[in-house]
C-alpha positions as CSV (number, residue, x, y, z in Angstrom):
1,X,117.6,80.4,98.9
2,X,117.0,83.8,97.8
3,X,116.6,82.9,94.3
4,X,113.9,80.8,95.2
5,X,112.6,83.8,96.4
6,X,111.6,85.8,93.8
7,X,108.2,86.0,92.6
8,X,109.4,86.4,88.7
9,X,110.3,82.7,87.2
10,X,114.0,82.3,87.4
11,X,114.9,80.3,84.4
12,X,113.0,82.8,81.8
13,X,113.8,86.2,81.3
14,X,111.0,88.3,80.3
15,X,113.0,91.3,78.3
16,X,112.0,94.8,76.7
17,X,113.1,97.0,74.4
18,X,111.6,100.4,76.3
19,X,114.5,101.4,78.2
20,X,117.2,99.0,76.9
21,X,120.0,100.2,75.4
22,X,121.2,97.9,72.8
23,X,124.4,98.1,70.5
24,X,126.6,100.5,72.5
25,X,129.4,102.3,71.3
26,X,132.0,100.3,72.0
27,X,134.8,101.6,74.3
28,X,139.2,101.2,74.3
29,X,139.7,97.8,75.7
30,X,136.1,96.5,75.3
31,X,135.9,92.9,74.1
32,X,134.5,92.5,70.4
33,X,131.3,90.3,70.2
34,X,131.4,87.0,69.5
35,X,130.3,83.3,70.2
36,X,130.3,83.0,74.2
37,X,127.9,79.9,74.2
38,X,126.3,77.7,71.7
39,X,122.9,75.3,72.3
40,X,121.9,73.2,70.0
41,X,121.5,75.5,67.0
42,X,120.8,78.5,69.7
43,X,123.9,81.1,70.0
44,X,124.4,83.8,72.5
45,X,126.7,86.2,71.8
46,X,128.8,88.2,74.1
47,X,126.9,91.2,72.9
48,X,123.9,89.0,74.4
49,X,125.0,88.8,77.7
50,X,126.1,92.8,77.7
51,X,122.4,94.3,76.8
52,X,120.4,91.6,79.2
53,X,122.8,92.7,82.1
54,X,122.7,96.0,81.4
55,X,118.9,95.7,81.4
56,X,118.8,93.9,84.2
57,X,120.6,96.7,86.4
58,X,118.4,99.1,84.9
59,X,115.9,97.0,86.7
60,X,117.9,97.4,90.3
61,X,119.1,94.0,90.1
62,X,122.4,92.7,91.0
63,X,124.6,91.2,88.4
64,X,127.6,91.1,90.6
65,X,128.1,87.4,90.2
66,X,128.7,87.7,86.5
67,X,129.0,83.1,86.4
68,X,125.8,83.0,88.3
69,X,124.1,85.6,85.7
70,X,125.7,83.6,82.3
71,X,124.1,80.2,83.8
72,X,120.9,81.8,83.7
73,X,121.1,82.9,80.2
74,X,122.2,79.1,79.3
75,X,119.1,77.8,80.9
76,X,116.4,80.3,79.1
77,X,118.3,79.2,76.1
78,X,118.0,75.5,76.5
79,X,114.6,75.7,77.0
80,X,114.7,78.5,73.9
81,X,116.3,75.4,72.2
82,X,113.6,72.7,72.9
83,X,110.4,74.3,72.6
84,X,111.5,75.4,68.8
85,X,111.5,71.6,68.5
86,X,108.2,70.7,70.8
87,X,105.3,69.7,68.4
88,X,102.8,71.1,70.8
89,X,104.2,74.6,70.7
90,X,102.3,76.4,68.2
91,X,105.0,78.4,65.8
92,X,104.0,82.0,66.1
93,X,106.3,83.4,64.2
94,X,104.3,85.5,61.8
95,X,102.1,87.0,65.0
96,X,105.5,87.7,66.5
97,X,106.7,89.6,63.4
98,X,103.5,91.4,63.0
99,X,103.9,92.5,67.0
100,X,107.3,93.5,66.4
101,X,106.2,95.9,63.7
102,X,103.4,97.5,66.0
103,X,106.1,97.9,69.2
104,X,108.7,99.5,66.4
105,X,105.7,102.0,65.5
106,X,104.5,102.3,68.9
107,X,108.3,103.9,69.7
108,X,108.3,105.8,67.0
109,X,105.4,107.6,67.2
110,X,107.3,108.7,71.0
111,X,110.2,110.7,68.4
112,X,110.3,113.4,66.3
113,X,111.3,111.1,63.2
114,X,112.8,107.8,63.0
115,X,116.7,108.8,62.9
116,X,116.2,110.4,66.6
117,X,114.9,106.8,67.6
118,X,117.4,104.8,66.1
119,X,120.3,106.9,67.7
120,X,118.8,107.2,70.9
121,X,118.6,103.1,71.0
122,X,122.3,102.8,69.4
123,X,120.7,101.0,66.1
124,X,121.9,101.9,62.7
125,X,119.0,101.0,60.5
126,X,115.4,100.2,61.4
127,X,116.2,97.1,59.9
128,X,118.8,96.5,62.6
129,X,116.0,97.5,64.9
130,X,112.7,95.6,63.8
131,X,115.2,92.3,64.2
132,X,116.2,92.8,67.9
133,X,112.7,93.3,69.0
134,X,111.9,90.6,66.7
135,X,114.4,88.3,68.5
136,X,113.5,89.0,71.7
137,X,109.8,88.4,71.6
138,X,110.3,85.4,69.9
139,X,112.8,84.3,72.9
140,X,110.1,85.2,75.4
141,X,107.5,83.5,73.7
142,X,109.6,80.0,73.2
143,X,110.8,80.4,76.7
144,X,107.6,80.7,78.8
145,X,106.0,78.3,76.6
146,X,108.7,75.8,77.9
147,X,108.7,76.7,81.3
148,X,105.0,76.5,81.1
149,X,105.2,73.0,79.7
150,X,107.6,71.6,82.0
151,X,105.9,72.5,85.0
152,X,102.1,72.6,84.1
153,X,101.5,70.0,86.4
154,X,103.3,71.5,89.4
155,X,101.2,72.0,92.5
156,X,101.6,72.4,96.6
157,X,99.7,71.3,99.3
158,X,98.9,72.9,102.6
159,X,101.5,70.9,104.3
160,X,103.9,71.5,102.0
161,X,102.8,75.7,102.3
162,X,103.3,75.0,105.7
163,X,106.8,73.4,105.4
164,X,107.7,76.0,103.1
165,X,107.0,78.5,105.8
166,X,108.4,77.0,108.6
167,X,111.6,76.6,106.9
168,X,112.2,79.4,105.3
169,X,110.4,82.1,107.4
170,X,113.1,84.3,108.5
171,X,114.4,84.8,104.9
172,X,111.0,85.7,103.4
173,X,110.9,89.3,102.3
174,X,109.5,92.2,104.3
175,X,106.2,94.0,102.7
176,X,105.9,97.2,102.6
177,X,103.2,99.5,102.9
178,X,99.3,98.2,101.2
179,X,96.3,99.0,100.3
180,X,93.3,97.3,99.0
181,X,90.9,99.2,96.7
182,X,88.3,99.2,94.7
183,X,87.3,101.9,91.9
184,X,84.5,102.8,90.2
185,X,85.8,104.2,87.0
186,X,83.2,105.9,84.3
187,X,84.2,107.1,80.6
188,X,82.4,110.5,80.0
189,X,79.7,110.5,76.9
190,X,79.7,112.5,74.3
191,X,77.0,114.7,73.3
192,X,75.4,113.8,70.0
193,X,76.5,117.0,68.4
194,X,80.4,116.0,70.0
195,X,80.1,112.8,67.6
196,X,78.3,114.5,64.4
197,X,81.4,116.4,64.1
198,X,84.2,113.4,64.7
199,X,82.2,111.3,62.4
200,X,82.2,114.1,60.0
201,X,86.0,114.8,60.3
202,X,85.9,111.2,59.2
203,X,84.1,111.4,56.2
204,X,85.7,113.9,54.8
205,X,89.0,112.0,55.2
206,X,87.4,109.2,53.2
207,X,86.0,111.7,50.3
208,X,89.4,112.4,50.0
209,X,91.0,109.4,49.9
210,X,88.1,108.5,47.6
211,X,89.1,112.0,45.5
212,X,92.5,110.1,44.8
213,X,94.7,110.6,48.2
214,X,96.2,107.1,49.5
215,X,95.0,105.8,52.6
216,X,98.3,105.3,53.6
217,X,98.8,108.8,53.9
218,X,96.0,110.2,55.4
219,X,96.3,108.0,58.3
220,X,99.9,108.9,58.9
221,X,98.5,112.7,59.0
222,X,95.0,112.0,61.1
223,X,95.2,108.7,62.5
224,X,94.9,108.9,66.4
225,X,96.1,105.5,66.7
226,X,100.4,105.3,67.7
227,X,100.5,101.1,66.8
228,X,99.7,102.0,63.0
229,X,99.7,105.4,62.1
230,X,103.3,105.7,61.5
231,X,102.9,102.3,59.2
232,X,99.6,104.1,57.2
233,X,97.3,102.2,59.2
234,X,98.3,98.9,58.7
235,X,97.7,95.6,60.7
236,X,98.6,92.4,59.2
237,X,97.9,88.8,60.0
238,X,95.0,89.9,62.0
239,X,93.2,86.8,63.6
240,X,89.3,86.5,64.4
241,X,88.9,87.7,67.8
242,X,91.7,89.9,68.1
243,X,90.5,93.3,67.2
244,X,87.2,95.1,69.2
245,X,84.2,93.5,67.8
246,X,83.1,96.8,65.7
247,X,86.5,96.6,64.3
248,X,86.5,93.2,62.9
249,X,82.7,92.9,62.1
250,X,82.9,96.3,59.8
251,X,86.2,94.9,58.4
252,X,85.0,91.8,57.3
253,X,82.3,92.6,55.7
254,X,84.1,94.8,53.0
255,X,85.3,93.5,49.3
256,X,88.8,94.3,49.3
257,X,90.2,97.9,48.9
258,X,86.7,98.6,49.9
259,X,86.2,101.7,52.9
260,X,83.5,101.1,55.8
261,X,81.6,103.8,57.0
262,X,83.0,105.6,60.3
263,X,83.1,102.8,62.9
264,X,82.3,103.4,66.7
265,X,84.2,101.4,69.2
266,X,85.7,101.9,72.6
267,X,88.7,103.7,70.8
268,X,86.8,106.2,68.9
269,X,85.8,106.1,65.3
270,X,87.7,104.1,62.7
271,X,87.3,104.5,58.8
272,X,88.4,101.2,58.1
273,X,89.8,99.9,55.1
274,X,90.2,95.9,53.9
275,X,93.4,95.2,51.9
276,X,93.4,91.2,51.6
277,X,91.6,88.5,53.8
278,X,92.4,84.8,53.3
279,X,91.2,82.3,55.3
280,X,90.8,82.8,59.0
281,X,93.3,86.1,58.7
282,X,93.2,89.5,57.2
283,X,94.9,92.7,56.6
284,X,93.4,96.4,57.2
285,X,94.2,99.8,57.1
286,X,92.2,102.2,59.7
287,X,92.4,105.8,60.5
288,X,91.3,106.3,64.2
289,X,90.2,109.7,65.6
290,X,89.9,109.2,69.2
291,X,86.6,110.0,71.1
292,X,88.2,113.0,73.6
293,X,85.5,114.3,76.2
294,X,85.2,117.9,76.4
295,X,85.4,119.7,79.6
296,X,81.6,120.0,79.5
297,X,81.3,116.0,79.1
298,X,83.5,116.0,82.0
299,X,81.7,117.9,84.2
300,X,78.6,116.0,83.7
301,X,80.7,112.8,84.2
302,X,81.8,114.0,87.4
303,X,77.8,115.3,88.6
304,X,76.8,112.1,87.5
305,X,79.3,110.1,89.6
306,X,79.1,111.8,93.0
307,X,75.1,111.2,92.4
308,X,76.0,107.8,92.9
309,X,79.0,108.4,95.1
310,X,76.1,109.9,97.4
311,X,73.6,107.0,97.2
312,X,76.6,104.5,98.3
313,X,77.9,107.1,101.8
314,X,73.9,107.2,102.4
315,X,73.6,103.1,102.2
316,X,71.4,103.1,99.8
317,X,73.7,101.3,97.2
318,X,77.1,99.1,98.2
319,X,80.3,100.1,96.6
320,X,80.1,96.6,95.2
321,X,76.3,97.0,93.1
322,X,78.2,100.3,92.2
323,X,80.8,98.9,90.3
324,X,78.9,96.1,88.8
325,X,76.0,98.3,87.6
326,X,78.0,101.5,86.7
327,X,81.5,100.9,85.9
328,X,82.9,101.2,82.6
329,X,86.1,99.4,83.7
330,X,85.9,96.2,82.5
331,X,88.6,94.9,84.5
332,X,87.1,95.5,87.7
333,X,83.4,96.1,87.4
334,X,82.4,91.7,87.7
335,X,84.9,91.8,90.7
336,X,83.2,94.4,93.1
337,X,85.9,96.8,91.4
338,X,88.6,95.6,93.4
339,X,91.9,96.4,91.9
340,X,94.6,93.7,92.2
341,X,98.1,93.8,91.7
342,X,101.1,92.6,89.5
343,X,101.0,89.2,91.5
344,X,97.0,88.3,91.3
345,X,96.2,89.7,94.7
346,X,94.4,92.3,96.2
347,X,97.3,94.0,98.1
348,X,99.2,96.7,96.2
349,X,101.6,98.4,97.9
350,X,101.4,102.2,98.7
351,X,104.9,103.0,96.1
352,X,103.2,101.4,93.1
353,X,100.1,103.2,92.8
354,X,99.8,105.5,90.0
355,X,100.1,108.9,91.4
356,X,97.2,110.6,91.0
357,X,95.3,107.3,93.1
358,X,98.1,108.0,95.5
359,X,97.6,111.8,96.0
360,X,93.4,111.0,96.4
361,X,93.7,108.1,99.3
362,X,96.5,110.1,100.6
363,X,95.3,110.8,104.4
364,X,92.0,108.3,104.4
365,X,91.2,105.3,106.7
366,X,90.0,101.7,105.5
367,X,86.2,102.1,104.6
368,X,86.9,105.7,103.2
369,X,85.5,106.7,99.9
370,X,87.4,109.7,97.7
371,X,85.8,112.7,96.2
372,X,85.1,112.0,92.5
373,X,88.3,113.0,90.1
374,X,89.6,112.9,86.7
375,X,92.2,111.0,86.0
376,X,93.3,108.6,83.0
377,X,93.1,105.3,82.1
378,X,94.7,103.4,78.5
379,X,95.0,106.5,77.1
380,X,91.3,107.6,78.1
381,X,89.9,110.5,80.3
382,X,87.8,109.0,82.9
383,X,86.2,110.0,86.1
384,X,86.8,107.6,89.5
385,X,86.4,107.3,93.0
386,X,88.2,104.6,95.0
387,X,87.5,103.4,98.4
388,X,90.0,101.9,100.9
389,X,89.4,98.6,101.5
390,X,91.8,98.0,103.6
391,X,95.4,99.1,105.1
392,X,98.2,97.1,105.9
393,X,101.1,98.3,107.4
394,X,104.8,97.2,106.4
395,X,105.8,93.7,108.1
396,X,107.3,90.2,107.2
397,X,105.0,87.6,105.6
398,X,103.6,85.7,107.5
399,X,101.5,82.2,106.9
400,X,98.3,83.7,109.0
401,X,97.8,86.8,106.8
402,X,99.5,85.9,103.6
403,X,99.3,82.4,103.0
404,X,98.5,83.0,99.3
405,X,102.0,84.8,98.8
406,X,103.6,82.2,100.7
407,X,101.7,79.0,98.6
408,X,103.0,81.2,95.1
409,X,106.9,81.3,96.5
410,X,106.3,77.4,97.7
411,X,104.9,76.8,94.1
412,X,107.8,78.7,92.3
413,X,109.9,77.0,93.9
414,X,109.1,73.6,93.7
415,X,108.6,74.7,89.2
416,X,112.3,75.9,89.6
417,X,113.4,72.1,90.9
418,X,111.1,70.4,88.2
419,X,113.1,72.8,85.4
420,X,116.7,71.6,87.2
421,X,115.8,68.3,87.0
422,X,114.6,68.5,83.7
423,X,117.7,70.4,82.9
424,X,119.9,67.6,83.9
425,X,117.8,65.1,82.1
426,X,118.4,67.1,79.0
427,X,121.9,67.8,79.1
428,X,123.1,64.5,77.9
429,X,121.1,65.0,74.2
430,X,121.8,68.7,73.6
431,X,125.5,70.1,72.6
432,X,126.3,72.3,74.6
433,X,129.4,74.8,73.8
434,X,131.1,77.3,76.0
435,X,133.8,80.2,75.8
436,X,136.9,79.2,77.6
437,X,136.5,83.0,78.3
438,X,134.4,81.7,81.3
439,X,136.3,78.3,81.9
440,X,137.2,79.9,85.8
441,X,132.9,80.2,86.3
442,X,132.2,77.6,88.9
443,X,128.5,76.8,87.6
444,X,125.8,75.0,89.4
445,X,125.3,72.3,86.2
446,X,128.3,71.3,84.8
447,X,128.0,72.0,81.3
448,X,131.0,71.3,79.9
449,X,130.7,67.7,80.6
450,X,128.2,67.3,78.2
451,X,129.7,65.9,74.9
452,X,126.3,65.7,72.9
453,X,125.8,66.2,69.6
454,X,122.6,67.7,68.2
């Protein structure tokens, strides 16, 4: 029952390369990679199963029951397997390529120089590299699209919440210390002669380039931005709506191997450059030179926000008109500024709160308000307060003051039956080929009875 559990979907694992170590060294008596199951056309090597249980502990899970942990690997595969061949699942392949490129740059811009990376992840050539990230994303994709697919339709009642509870109650995990806040978050402004002299930074980058410097160049020298700077600026296969709107309107209204003029967006300022658009896509080059507050723009950020702080502790203004009428957070400033955690809800608990949110509610009460201080945010300097909300102590959950947590286990589980049975419904039409390395595993579908062939 305690994989039914788990709040993260069972049947798909959702895998990263940040942490992971990938192609070890292999060690005296260490098996040699190979084949250890085949389905369909899909193949998961031993090396496979090494790197996503290795991960996995990283994580602090258990992989103790190493049958039980191969099984699940099978099943992300089979649905890996037939969402490759569902019509309805659109075939990303050149977005995930593109994304792979920007995740390889993002990592390298973390290293001195690109042979330090590939050592420190065990990769030989950044070829070697590109492909596993490659591979993984597209797995993830394909897999939740699947899993998506299969149980779109999935849905409880409140009898069946209620059941669920009544059932399973004393196996339901203990929560641990939460609060529930809200933030009012503000970005500090520039003075006008702060941007003259970005913007002029800026346009002397594109007189040079202009004078016979490539763009290419100059962006892996200025460029404030770590997905493209390392690859000159590039973005490919950019789709309408994907970029900032400054970004993409300035872009496409250049010729190509035109430059735009410096180009203000939440980022900072972009001198952007158009190398080829063709249809709904396009490819650009941008140097970006971030918009960093001084400690004088600051300051006035932080006067300005305790102003207001003030008018909410004197009831002239709620917290909530606060947020919607101040806020530069986007992602909390239509909802009252309530934060919300990993899981949708408004409880976060008390160990996963960055630290600097942690150190300023340390010591207050539910209905308390912080002091205003600097903190940051996406890479951004910002100034905040946060109120308490609420406080709830550690306890077991419970269907009176959790019921949405309890509905979401309810609903995973009843998706995890619909992918079994779908599972089983499969099995006869897919081949399905296993090691007799694991010929001992007692698994839960019994795969080797399955005699398809593709």
């Amino acid at each position: 029952m305690n994989k039914h559990l788990k709040f993260a979907l069972l049947t798909t694992f959702i895998f990263t390369l940040f942490g992971l170590k990938m192609n070890a060294q292999l060690k005296s008596g260490d098996l040699v990679d190979g084949i250890a199951v085949v389905v369909g056309d899909e193949i998961i090597l031993e090396s496979d199963i090494e790197e996503q249980a290795n991960y996995a502990q990283q994580q602090g899970a258990s992989v103790a029951d190493r049958c039980e942990f191969v099984e699940s690997i099978i099943n992300n595969k089979l649905l890996i397997y037939e969402a490759k061949r569902d019509t309805l699942i659109e075939n990303r392949s050149a977005a995930i390529k593109e994304n792979a490129t920007q995740k390889y740059n993002q990592i390298l811009s973390q290293f001195p120089d690109e042979k330090t990376m590939l050592s420190s992840y065990k990769f030989r050539t950044s070829y070697e590299m590109r492909n596993a990230i490659e591979k993984i994303d597209t797995d993830n994709y394909y897999g939740q699209m699947k899993y998506g697919r299969i149980t779109e339709k999935a849905d409880v009642t409140p009898n069946e919440v209620t059941d669920f509870f009544n059932i399973y109650r004393y196996q339901l995990p203990e929560v641990k210390d939460e609060v529930s806040l809200s933030q009012i978050t503000m970005y500090p402004k520039l003075t006008d002669a702060h941007k003259a002299e970005i913007i002029a930074r800026l346009n002397k980058i594109k007189q040079d380039i202009l004078a016979g410097e490539s763009f290419e160049s100059q962006a892996r020298i200025y460029s404030e931005d770590p997905g493209s700077a390392a690859n000159g600026g590039l973005y490919t296969n950019i789709g309408r709506g994907k970029m900032v709107k400054p970004f993409e309107a300035a872009a496409l209204n250049l010729q190509e191997g035109e430059l735009s003029e410096p180009v203000e967006s939440e980022f900072g300022y972009h001198l952007i450059q158009l190398v080829k658009k063709s249809g709904k896509m396009y490819d650009a080059r941008h140097i970006l030179l971030k918009a960093e507050p001084n400690a004088d723009e600051i300051a006035t950020a932080r006067k300005e926000l305790d102003s207001i702080r003030t008018l909410i502790m004197d009831g002239k203004l709620t917290f909530k008109e606060a947020a919607f009428r101040f806020s530069d957070d986007k992602q909390t400033k239509f909802n009252a500024g309530i934060l919300t955690a990993e899981d949708g809800t408004d409880r976060i608990e008390k160990l996963d709160l960055p630290p600097t949110i942690s150190y300023q509610i340390a010591g207050l009460n539910k209905g308390d308000i912080t002091d205003v201080f600097q903190d940051t945010t996406r890479d951004r300097k910002v100034v905040s307060i946060v109120k308490v909300d609420d406080v709830i102590a550690a306890h077991r959950l419970d269907i009176t003051t959790d019921y949405d947590r309890i509905k979401q286990l309810a609903l995973n589980k009843k998706k995890n039956e619909m992918v079994e049975q779908w599972v089983k419904e499969k099995l006869p039409n897919v081949f399905i080929s296993i090691n007799d390395r694991y010929k001992t595993c007692t698994f839960k579908t019994d795969w080797r009875k399955t005699t398809a062939t593709n």
